[in-house]
C-alpha positions as CSV (number, residue, x, y, z in Angstrom):
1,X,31.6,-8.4,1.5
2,X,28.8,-8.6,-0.6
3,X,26.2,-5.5,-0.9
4,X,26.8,-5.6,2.9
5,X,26.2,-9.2,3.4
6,X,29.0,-11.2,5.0
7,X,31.0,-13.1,2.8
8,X,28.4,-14.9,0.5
9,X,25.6,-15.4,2.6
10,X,21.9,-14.8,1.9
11,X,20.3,-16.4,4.5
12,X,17.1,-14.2,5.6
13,X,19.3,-13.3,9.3
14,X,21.9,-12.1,7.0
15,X,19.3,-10.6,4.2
16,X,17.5,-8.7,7.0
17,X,20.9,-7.4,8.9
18,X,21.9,-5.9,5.3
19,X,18.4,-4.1,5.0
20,X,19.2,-3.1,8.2
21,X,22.3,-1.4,8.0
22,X,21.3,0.2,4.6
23,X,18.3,2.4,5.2
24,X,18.7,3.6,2.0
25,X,18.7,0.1,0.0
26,X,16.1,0.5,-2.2
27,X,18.3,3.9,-3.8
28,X,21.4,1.2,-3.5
29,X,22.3,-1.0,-6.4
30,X,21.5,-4.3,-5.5
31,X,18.9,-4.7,-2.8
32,X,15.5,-3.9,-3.5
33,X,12.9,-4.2,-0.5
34,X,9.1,-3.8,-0.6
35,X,7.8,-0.2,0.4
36,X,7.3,-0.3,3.6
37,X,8.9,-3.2,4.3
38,X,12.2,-2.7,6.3
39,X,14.5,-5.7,5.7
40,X,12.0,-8.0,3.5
41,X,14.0,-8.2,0.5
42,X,13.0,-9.3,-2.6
43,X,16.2,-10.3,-4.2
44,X,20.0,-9.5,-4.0
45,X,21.8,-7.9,-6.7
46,X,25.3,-9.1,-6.4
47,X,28.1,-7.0,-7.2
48,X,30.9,-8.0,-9.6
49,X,33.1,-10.8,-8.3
50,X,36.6,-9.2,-6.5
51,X,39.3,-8.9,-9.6
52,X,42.3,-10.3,-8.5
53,X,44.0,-6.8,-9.0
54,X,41.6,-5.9,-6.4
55,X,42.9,-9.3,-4.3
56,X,46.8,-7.8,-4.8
57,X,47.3,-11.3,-6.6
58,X,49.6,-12.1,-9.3
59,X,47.0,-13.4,-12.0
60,X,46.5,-12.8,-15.5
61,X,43.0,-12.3,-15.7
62,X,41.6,-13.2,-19.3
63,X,38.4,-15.2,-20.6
64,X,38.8,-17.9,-22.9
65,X,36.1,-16.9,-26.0
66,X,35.8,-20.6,-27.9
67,X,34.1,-18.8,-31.2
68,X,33.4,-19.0,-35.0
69,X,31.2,-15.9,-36.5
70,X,27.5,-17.3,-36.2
71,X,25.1,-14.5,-35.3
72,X,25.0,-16.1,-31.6
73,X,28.9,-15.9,-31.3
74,X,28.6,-12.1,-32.3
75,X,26.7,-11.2,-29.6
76,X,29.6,-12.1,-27.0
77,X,31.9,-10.3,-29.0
78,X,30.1,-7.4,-28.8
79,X,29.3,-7.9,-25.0
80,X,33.0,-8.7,-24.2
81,X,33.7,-5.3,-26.5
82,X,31.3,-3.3,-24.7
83,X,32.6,-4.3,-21.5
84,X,35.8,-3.6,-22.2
85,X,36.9,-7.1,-20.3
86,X,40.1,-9.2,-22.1
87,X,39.6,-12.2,-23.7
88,X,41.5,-14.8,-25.5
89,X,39.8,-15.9,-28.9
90,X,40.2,-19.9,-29.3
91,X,38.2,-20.7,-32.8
92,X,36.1,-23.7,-33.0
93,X,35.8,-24.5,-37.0
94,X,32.6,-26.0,-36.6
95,X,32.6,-26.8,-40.8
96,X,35.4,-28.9,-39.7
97,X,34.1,-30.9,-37.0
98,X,36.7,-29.2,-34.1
99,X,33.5,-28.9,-32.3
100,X,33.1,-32.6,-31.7
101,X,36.5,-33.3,-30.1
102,X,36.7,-34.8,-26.6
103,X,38.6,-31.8,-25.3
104,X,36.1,-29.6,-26.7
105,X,33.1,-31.2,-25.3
106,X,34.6,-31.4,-21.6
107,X,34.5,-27.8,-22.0
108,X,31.0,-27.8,-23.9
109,X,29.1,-31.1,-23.9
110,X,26.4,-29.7,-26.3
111,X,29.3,-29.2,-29.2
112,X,28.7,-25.9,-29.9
113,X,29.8,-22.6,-29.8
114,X,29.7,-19.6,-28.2
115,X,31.1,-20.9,-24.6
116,X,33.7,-19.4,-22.2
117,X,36.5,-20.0,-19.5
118,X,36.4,-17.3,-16.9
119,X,39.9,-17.5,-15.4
120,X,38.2,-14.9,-12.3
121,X,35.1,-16.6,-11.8
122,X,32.8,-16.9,-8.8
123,X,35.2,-17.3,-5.7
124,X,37.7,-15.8,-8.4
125,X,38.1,-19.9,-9.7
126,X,37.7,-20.8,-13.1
127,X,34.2,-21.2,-14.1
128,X,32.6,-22.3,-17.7
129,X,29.4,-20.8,-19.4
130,X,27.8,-22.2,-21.9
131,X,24.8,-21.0,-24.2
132,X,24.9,-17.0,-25.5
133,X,21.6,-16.2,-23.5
134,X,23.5,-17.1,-20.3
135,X,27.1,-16.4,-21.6
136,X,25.6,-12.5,-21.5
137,X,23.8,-12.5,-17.9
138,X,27.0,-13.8,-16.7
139,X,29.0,-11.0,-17.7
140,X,26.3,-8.4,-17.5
141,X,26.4,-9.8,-13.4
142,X,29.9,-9.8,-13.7
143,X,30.6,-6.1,-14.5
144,X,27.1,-4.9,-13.3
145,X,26.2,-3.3,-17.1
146,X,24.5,-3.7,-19.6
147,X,21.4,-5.1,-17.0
148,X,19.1,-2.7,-15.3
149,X,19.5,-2.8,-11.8
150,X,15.7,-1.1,-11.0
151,X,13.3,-4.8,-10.5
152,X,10.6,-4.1,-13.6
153,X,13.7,-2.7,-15.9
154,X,15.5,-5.7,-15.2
155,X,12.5,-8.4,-15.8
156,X,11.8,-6.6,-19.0
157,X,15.7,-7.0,-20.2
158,X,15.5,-10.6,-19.3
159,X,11.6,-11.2,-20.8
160,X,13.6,-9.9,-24.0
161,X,16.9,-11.7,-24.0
162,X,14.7,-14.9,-23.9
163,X,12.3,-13.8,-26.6
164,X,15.1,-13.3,-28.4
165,X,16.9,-17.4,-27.5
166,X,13.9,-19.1,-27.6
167,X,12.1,-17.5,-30.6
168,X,14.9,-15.4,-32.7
169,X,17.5,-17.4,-33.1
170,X,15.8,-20.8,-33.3
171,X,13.4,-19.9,-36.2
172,X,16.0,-17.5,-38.0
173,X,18.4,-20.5,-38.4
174,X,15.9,-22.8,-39.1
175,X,15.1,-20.8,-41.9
176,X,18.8,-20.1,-43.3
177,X,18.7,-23.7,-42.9
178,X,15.5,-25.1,-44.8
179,X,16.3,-21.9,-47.1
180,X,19.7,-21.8,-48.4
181,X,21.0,-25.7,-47.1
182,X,17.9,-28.2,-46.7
183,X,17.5,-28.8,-50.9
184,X,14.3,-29.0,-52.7
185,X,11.4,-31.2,-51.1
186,X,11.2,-28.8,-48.1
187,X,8.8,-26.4,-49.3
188,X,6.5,-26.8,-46.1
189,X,9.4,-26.3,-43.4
190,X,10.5,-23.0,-45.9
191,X,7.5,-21.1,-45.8
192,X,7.0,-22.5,-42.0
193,X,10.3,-20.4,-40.9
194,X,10.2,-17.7,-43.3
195,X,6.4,-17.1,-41.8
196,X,8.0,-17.5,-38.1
197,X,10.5,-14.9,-38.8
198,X,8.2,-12.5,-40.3
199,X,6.2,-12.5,-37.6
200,X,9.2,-11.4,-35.0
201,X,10.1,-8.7,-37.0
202,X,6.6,-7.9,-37.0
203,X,6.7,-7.8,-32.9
204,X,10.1,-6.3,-33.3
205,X,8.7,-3.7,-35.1
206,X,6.1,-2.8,-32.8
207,X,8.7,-2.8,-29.4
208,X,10.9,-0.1,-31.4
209,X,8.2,1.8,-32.7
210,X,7.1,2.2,-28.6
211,X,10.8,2.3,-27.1
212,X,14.0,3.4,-27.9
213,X,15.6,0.2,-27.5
214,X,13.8,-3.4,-27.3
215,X,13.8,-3.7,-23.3
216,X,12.8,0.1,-23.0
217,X,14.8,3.1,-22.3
218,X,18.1,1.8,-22.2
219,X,20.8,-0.6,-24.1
220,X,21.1,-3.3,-22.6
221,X,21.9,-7.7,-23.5
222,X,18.1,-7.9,-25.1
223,X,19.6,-5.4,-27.5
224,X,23.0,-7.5,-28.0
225,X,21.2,-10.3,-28.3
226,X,18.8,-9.3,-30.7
227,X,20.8,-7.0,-33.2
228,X,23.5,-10.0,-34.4
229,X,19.8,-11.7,-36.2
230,X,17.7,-8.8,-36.8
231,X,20.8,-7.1,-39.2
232,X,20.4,-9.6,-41.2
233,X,18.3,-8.7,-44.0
234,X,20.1,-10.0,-46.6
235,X,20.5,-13.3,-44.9
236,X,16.9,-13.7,-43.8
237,X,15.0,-12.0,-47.4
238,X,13.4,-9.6,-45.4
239,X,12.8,-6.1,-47.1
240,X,14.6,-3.3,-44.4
241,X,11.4,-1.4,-46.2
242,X,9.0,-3.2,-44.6
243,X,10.7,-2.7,-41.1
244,X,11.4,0.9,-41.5
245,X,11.7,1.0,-37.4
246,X,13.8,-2.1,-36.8
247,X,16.1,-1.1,-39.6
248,X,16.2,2.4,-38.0
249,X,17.4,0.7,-34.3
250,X,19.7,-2.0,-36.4
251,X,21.6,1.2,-37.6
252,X,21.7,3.2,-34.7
253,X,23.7,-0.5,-33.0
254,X,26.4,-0.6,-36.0
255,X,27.5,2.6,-35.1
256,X,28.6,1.9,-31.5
257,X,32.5,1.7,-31.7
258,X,31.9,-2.0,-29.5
259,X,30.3,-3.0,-32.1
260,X,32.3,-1.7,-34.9
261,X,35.9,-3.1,-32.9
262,X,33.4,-7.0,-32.5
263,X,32.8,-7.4,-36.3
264,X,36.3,-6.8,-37.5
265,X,37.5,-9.3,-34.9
266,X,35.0,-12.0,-36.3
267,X,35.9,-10.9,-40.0
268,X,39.3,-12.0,-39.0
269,X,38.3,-15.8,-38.0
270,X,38.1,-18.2,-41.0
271,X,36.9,-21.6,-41.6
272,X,36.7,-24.6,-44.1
273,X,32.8,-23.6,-44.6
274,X,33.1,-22.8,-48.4
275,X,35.5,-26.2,-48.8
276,X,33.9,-28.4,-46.3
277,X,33.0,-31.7,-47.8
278,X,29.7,-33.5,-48.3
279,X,30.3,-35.8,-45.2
280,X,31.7,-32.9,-42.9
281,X,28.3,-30.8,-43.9
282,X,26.2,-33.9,-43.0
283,X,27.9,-34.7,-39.7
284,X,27.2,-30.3,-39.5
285,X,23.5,-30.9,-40.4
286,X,23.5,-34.5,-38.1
287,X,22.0,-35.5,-41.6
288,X,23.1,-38.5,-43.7
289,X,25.2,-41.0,-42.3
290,X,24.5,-38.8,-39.0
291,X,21.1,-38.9,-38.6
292,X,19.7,-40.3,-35.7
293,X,15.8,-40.8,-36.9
């Protein structure tokens, strides 16, 4: 049973017998109704899926992490740290093209890391995520943290998350890319990324200098998202000076003990990166022989 709904139904019978039997709903995780509305619900939180400990079944329960150390890999680590939920590292050498194997794109068909095997999924089956963004909304829905269950708190967490996979992680790698692997003749695309990413930490800037943490009051994925690129000074030739506030929050993440226990797993995962050859960069880049335009 599901926040009192039978089984997995959410049919509006169903919704409305739940609001019913919960006067209390909009105090209970989960169901949130309009004021003064009995019963019209506006959506359904659901609960963690049933371990099978919980089920009395004879199951090791473990999520295959397919990972290298990009900043979008980090963020799971730290997520699958902070949850406290086991997982099984399988490294991906994406310098070495592992990422293009048949098996690997059954399990991916974009050919990239982070993705995950959930060996308790939905229905406790096997289920497959794909992308960081939605890697961390599956198991902030899966353990109920790390995602506000209160409506506005949670639309601001997920406004952020997507700030953060639409905006900082496309333009921060594009400008490691055009920056540090692209060669000279790219002067336009250099300054066009280095300007992009100035400007988030600019707006970065000015959501920390309001709130504690970027979504508000609380730590939650827009954080974990976020912290892997914004860290990244050094990376990214931004001055820490200039973001005195951002620098400030970046800190204050590095200290958690999740955190601390995610980056010395990554530090332990290795790759041909510093040895790869000029046609396993290109196939990398999709440049070269590779390129499709």
């Amino acid at each position: 049973m599901i926040n009192g709904l039978p089984g997995d139904c959410v049919c509006r019978p169903c919704l409305r017998k739940a609001a019913g039997a919960h006067p209390d709903s909009q105090a209970r995780p989960g169901t949130t109704t309009r004021a003064g509305e009995t019963g019209a619900t506006l959506f359904v939180y659901r609960e963690p899926p049933q371990s099978a400990a919980a089920r009395q079944e004879t199951v090791i329960i473990m999520i295959d992490f397919y990972a290298l150390t990009s900043p979008n890999v980090q963020k799971i680590f730290i997520m699958l740290e902070e949850c406290g939920l086991p997982y099984n590292v399988k490294p991906v050498d994406v310098w070495a093209g592992e990422q293009f194997t048949p098996e690997f794109a059954k399990i991916n068909p974009l050919q990239k890391v982070p993705a995950i095997i959930d060996s308790d999924g939905p229905d406790g089956k096997p289920y497959t995520v794909i992308e960081s963004g939605a890697i961390l909304i599956y198991l902030a829905e899966k353990t109920g943290r790390f995602i506000p269950h209160e409506p506005v708190a949670r639309y601001d967490t997920l406004q952020w998350l997507i700030v953060q996979v639409a905006n900082v992680g496309p333009m921060s790698g594009q400008h490691v890319h055009f920056s540090k692997f692209a060669g000279a003749g790219n002067d336009y695309s250099a300054r066009r990324y280095r300007t992009q990413v100035l400007k988030l930490f600019d707006l970065y800037e000015q959501r920390l200098g309001a709130h504690p943490f970027v979504a508000g009051r609380e730590y939650t994925i827009a954080d974990i998202a976020a912290w892997p690129w914004l860290r990244n000074f050094e990376l990214l030739a931004v001055d820490p000076a200039s973001y005195p506030t951002v620098k400030k929050w970046a800190d204050k993440i590095a200290a958690r003990d999740a955190v601390k226990r995610a980056l010395a797993k990554v530090a332990t995962l290795k790759s041909v990166r510093d040895k790869a050859s000029d046609d396993q960069k290109d196939r990398f880049f999709a440049r070269g022989n590779y390129a499709r335009a």
